[in-house]
C-alpha positions as CSV (number, residue, x, y, z in Angstrom):
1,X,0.0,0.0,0.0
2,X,1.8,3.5,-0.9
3,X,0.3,5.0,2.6
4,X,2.4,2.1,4.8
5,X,5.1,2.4,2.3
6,X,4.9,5.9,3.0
7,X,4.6,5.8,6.6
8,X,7.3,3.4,7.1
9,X,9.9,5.6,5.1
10,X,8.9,9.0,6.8
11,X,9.6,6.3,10.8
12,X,12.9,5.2,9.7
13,X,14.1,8.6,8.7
14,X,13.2,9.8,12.3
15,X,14.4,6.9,13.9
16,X,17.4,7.9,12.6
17,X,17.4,11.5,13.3
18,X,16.6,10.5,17.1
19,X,19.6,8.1,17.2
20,X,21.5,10.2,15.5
21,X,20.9,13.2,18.0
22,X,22.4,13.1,22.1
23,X,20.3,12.1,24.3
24,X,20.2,15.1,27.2
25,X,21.3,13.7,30.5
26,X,20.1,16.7,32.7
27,X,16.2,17.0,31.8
28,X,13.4,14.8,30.1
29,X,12.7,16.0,27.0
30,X,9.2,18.2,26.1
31,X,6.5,15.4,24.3
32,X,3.7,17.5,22.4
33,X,1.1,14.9,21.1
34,X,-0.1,16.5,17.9
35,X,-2.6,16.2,14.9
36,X,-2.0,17.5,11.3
37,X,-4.6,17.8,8.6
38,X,-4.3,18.7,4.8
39,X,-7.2,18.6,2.9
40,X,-7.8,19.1,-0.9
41,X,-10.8,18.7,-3.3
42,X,-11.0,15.9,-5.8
43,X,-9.5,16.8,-9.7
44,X,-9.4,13.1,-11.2
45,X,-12.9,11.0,-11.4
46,X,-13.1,7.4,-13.0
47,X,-16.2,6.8,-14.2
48,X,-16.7,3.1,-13.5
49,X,-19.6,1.0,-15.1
50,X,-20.3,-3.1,-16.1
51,X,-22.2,-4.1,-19.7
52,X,-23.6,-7.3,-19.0
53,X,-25.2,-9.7,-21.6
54,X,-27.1,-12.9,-21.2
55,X,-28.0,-15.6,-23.6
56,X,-28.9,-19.2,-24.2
57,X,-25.9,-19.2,-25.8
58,X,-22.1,-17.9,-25.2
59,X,-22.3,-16.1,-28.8
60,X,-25.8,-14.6,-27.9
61,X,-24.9,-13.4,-24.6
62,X,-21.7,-11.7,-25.7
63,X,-23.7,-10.7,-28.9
64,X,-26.3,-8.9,-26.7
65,X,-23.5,-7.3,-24.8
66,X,-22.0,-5.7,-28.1
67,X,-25.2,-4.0,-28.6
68,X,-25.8,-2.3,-25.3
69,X,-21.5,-1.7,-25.8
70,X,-22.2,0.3,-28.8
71,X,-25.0,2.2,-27.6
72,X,-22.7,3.8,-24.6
73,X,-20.0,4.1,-26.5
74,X,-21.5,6.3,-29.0
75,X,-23.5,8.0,-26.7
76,X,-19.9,8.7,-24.4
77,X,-18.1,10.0,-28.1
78,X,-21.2,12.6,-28.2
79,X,-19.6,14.3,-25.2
80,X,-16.1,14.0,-26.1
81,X,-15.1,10.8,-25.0
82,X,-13.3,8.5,-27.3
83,X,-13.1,4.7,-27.1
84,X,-8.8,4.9,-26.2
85,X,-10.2,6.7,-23.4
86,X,-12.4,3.7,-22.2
87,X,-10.6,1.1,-20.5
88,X,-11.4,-2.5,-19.6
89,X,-10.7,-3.1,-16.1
90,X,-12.8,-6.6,-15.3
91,X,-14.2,-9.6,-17.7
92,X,-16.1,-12.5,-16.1
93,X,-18.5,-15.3,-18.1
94,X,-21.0,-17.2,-15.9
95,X,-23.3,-20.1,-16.7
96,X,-26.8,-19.7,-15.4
97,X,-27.6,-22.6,-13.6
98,X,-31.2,-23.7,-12.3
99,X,-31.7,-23.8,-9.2
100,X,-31.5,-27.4,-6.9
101,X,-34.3,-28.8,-5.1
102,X,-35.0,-32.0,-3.5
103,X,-35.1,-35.0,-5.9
104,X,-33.3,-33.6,-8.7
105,X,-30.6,-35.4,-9.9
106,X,-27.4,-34.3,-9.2
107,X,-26.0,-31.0,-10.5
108,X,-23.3,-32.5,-12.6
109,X,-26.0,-33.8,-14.9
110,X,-27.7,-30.3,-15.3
111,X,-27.2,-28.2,-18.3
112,X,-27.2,-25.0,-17.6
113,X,-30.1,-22.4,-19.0
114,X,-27.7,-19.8,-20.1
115,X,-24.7,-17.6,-20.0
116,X,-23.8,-14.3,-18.5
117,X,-21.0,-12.1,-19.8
118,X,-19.8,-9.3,-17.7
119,X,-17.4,-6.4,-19.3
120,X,-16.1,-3.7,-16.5
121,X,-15.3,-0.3,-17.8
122,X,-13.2,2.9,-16.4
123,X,-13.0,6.0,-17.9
124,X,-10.7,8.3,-16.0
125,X,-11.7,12.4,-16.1
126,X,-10.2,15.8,-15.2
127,X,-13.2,16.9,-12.5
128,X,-13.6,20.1,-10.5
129,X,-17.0,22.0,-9.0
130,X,-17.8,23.6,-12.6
131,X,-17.8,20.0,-14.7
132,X,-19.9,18.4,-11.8
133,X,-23.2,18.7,-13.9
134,X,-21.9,17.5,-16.7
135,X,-20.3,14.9,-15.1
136,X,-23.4,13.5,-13.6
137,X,-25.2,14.1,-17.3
138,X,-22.3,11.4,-18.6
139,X,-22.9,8.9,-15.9
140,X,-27.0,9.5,-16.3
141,X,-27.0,8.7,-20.0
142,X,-24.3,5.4,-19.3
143,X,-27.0,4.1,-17.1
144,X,-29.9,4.7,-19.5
145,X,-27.9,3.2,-22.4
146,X,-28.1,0.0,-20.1
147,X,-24.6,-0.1,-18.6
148,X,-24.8,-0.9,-14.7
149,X,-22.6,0.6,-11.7
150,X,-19.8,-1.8,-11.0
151,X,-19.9,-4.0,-8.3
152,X,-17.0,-3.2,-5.3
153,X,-15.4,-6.7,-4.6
154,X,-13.4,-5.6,-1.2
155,X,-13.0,-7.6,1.5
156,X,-15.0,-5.8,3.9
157,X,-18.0,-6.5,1.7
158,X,-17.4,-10.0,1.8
159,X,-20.4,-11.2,3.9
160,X,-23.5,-12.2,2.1
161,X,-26.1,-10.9,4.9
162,X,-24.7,-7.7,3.6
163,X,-25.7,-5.5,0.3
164,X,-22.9,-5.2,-2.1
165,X,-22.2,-2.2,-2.9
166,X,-22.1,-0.1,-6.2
167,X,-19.2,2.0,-7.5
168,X,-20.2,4.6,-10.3
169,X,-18.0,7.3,-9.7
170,X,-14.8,7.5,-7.8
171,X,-13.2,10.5,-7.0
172,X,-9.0,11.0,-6.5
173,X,-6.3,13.4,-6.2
174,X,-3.1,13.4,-8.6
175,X,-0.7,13.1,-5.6
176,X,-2.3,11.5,-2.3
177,X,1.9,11.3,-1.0
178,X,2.0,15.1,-1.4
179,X,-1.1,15.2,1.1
180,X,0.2,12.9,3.3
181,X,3.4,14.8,3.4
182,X,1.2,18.4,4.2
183,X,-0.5,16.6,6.9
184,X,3.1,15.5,8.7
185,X,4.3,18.7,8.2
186,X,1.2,20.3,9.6
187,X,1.6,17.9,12.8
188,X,5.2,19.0,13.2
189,X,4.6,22.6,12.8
190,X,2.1,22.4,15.5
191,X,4.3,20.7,17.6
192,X,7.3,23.6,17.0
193,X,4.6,26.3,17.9
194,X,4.0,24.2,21.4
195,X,7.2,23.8,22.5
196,X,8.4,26.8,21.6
197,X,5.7,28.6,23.7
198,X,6.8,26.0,26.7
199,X,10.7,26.9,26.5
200,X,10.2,30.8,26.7
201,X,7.9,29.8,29.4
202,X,10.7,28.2,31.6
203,X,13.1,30.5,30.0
204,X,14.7,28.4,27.5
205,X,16.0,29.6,24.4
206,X,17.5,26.5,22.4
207,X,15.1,23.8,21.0
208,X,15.8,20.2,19.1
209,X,13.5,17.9,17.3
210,X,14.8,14.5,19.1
211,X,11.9,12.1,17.6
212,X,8.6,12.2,15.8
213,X,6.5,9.4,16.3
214,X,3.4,8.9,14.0
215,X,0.5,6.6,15.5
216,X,-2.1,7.0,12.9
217,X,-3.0,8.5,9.2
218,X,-6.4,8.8,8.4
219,X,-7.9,9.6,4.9
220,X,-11.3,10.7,5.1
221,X,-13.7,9.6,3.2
222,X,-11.9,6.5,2.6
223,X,-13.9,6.2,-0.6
224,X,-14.9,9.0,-2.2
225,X,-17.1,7.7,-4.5
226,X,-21.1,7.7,-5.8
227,X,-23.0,4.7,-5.0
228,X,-26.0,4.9,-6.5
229,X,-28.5,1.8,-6.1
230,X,-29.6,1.3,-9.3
231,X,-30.4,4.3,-10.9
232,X,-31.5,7.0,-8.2
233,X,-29.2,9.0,-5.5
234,X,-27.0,10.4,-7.7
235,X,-28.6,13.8,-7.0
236,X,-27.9,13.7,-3.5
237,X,-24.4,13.7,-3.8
238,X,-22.4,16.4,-1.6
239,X,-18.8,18.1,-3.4
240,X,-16.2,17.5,-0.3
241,X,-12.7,17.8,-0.1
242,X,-10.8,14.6,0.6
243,X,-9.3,15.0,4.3
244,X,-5.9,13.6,5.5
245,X,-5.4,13.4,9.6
246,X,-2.1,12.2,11.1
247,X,-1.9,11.7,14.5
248,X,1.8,11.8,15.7
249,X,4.1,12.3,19.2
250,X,6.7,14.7,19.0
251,X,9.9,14.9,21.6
252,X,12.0,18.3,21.9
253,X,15.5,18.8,24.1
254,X,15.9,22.1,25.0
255,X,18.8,24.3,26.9
């Protein structure tokens, strides 16, 4: 994950600042526990939706999912949108079977009563406030074309009591290290501003980072994304900036 990777870079390099620094013998050192937050608004989207055809047969299946392919992506090159743009991220066939009751012979034996073809697509788009409504106009006419919002397979959606949820739109930022980064540096800052107030209080005048400990980074909302069910809710959709929190301890020696 680039957020451990991340994480585990920004520990070692202050492990090795703390090492690398005397340890005072005279005084414990001042501890600030701190929290930084960076925040930015979305300016990627990836439009994410599934073409799905069915058939008695493989051929008619994938035949009926070339139709409702063509439809979208004409309707998608009305507004700009060219098929190199659209990218396949998911393929699946399925055979329908029937369902199994008591006394039937044993599934082996049963043909199935179709086939299910499933094509996943992502098209990836610039996005700020003024392109929302169009944005939404796009995904509207996908869905009306007969596309479908993609299914999220995560793990935390694995359990079947639960509903599975529905990925239309995603929303990102080019550089989620650079907002990480703003956050630590946020945390640290705050941290200065503390200790510095503490040192003049108890007449101090010389202040040394010794160690920064982070205990948490938090990216809120962890999906930023549209889930409409079915066709509806994509009106009630709020524009938010995506939110970065690190929580982290901070050590100063002073003289």
């Amino acid at each position: 994950m680039m957020v451990r990777s991340f994480v585990a870079a920004t520990l070692i390099g202050f492990v090795g600042l703390a090492s690398a620094q005397p340890k005072s013998q005279n005084q414990a050192p001042l501890v600030f526990r701190v929290t930084g937050e960076s925040q930015a608004f979305p300016e990627t989207v990836v439009l994410r939706f599934t073409i799905v055809g069915e058939g008695e047969t493989l051929s008619k299946a994938q035949e009926q999912l070339q139709q409702i392919e063509q439809s979208v992506f004409k309707e998608l090159e009305k507004v700009g949108i060219q098929r190199g743009q659209i990218n396949i991220e998911r393929f699946a066939v399925i055979s329908l079977q029937p369902n199994i009751s008591s006394g039937v012979p044993s599934p082996v034996t049963l043909r199935p009563l179709g086939y299910r073809v499933q094509r996943g697509y992502g098209v990836t788009m610039p996005v700020s406030v003024g392109t929302l409504d169009k944005l939404l106009q796009i995904a509207d006419t996908v869905l009306q074309q007969g596309a479908r919002p993609t299914v999220t397979t995560e793990e935390r959606y694995s359990s079947y009591s639960e509903r599975m949820p529905y990925t239309l739109l995603e929303f990102m930022i080019h550089d989620p290290d650079k907002l990480i980064q703003q956050a630590m540096d946020d945390a640290l800052n705050r941290a200065k501003r503390l200790a510095e107030q503490a040192a003049k209080h108890i007449g101090k005048v010389s202040l040394r980072l010794v160690r920064l400990t982070v205990h948490d980074i938090r990216t809120l909302p962890e999906r930023h994304a549209i889930t409409p069910e079915g066709r509806d809710s994509i009106g009630t959709f709020v524009w938010q900036p995506i939110r970065v929190t690190v929580h982290a301890e901070v050590s100063f020696a002073y003289e």
